[in-house]
C-alpha positions in Angstrom: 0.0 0.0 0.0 1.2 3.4 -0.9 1.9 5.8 1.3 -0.4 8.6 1.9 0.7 12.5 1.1 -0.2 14.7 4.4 -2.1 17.8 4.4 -0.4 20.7 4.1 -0.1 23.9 6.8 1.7 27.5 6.4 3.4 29.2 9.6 3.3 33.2 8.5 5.6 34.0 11.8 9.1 35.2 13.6 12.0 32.8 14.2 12.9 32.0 17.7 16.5 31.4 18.0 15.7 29.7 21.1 13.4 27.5 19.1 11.0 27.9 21.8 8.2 30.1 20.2 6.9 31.2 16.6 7.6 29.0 13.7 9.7 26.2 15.2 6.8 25.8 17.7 4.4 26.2 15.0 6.6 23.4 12.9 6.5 21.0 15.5 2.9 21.4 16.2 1.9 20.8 12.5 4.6 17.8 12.7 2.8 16.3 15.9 -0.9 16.5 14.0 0.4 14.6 11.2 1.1 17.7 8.6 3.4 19.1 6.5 4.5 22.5 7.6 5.9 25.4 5.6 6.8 28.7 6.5 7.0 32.1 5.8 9.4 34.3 8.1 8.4 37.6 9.2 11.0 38.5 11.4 14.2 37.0 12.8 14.8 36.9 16.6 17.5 36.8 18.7 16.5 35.5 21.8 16.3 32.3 24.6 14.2 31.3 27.5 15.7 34.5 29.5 14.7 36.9 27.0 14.1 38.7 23.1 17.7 40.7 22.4 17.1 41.6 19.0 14.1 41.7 16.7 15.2 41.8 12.6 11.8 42.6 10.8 12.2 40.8 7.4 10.9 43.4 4.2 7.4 43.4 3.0 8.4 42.2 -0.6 10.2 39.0 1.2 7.3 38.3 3.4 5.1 38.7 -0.3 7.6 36.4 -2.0 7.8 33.9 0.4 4.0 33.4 0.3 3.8 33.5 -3.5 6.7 30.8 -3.8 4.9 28.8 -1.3 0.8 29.1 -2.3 1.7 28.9 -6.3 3.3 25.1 -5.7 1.7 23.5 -2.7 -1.3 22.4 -1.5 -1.9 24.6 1.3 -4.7 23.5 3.4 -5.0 26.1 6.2 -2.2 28.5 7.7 -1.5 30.6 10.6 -0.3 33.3 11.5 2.2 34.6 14.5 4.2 37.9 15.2 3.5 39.7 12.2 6.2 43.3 12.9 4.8 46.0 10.9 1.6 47.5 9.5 2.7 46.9 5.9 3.6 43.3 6.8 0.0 43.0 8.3 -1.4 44.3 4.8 1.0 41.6 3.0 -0.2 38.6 4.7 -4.1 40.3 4.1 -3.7 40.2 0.6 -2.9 36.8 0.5 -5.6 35.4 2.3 -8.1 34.7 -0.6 -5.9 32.3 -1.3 -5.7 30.8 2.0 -8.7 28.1 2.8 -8.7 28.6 6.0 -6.7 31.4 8.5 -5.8 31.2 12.1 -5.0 34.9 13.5 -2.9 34.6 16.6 -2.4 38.5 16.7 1.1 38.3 18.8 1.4 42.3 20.2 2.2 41.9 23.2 5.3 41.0 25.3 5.9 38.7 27.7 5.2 41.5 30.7 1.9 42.9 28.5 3.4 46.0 27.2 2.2 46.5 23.3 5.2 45.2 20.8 3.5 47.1 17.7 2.7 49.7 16.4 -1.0 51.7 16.9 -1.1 51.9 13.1 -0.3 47.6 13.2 -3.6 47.3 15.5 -5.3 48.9 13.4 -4.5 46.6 10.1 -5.0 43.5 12.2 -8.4 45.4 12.6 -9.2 46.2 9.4 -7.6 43.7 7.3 -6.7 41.0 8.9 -8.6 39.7 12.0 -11.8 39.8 9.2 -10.4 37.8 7.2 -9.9 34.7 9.7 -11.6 31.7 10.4 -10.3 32.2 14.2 -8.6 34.3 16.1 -6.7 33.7 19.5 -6.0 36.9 21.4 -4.7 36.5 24.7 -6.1 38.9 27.6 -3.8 41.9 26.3 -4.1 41.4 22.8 -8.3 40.9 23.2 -8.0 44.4 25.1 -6.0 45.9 22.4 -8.5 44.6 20.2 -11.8 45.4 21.3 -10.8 48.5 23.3 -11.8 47.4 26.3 -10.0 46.1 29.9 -9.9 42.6 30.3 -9.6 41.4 33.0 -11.7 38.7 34.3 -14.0 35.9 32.6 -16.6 38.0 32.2 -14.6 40.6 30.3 -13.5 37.9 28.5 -16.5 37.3 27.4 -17.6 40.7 26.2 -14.1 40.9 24.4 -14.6 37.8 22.3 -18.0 38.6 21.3 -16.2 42.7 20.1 -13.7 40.7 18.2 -16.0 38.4 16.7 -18.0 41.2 15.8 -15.2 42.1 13.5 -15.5 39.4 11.7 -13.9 36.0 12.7 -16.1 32.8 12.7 -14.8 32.0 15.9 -12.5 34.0 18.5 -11.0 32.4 21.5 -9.7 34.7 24.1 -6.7 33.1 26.1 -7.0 33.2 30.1 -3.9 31.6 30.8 -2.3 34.7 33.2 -5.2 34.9 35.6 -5.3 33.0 39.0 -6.9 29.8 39.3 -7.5 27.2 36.4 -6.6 27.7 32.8 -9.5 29.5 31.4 -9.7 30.1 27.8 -13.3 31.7 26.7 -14.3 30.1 23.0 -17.3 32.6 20.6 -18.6 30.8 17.9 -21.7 31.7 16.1 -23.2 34.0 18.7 -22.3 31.3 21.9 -19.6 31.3 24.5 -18.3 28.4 25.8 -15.4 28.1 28.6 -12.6 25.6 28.1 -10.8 25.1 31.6 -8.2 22.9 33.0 -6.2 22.5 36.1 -3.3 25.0 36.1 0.1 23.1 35.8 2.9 24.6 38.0 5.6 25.0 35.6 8.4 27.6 34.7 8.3 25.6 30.7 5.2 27.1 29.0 6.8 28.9 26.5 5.3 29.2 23.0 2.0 28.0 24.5 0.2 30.4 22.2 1.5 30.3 19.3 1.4 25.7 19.4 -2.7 26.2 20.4 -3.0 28.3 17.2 -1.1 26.4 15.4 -2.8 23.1 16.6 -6.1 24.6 15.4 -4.6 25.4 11.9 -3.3 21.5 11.7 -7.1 20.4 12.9 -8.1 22.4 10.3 -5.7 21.3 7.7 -6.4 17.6 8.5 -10.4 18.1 7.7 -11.6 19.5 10.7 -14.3 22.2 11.0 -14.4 25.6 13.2 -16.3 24.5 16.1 -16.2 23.9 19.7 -14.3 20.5 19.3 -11.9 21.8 17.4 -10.7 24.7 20.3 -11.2 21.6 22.7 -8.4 19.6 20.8 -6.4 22.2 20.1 -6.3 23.3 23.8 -6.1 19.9 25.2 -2.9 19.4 22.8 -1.2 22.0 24.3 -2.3 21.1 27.9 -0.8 17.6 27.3 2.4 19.3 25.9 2.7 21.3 29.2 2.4 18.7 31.4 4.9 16.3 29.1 7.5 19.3 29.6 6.9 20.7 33.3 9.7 18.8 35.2 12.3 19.9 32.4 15.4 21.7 32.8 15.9 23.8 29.7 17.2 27.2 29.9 17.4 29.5 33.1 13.7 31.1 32.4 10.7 29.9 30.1 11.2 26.6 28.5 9.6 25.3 25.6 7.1 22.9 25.9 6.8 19.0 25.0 5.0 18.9 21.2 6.4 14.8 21.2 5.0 13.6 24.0 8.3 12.9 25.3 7.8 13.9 28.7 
């Protein structure tokens, strides 16, 4: 029997030299599901689990010919996207989306400490142009603040900022809870309902790139024939949950390790 040819998924995201984060995350997610992954790098980073030291935006043009020389010869089934630098990055990736099936928007402007990363003028194309355009997006609490314009907070602000970002025009919006006390909350809209995703908390220094692996396991769901619904947020977060747990007693780094997308742990 022949071998069967995997679905195909797109990273549109930084490198992370401390292949923690952004499209080696992203890689190894799509690997985990099953899929092919290619990638389109928007920025190079110098960083490790301690911290970002340098930030090297790539140009618009090489951000535009990366996804042309990727979307004219493969199949791509869904993509994502991760830190995206620049407004006129932002309006590269939008144009492209028509020819993306299906678009995860994981609008990465914050830092690590919740102080914006962007610029006012890149907020506003991730309004205008981007966030629209996707299937789902995954804000966490800064970046769902950011984006509806409101404090956030607490579950029920949660709440009312998913259904302001969904309102945009995303089929679905999940609003990450993961920095406020008590279990990991993460608040799901979908077609006018909320539904909260929660589990046990896992003590662990090693839950970095948690964000941009959930968004990522949602594009390989979608990739692999999955549709945007409840189950699909359920997976994806229950993925990373697993990869959390798999990675919490490792000793990688002096801050933020990565997290365990083999189940090695």
């Amino acid at each position: 029997m022949g071998a069967v040819t995997p679905p195909v998924a797109l990273t549109i995201a930084g490198s992370d030299s401390g292949g923690g984060a952004g499209l080696q995350a992203d890689l190894r997610t799509f690997a985990a599901h099953g899929v092919h992954g290619a990638s389109v790098v928007t920025a190079i980073t110098a960083q490790n689990t301690v911290a970002v030291r340098r930030v090297d935006p790539m140009t618009p043009e090489s951000v535009g010919a990366q996804l042309d020389a990727v979307l004219q010869d493969l199949p791509v089934a869904a993509a994502k996207t991760g830190f995206l630098p620049n407004a006129d990055i932002v309006a590269t990736v939008a144009t492209a989306t028509d020819r993306l099936p299906a678009l995860v928007v994981d609008p990465v402007m914050v830092n690590s400490v919740g102080a914006q990363i962007v610029s006012d003028a890149t907020v506003q194309m991730y309004r205008e142009s981007l966030v629209p355009r996707a299937a789902i997006a995954t804000p966490n609490l800064h970046e769902a603040a950011i984006l509806a314009g409101r404090v956030v907070d607490s579950p029920e602000s949660m709440v009312l900022a998913a259904k302001a970002i969904g309102a945009l025009g995303p089929e679905m919006v999940i609003v990450k809870g993961g920095s406020l006390p008590g279990a990991a909350l993460d608040i799901v809209w979908h077609a006018g309902e909320v539904t909260e995703m929660a589990e046990a908390r896992i003590v662990t220094p090693n839950n970095h790139g948690t964000g941009c692996s959930l968004a990522a396991a949602l594009a390989a769901g979608l990739a692999t024939g999955g549709s945007v619904d409840t189950q699909l947020a359920r997976s994806a977060k229950a993925f990373v949950t697993a990869a959390i747990a798999g990675a919490a007693s490792w000793r990688m780094g002096s801050g933020r390790g990565p997290i365990d997308h083999f189940n090695w742990g």
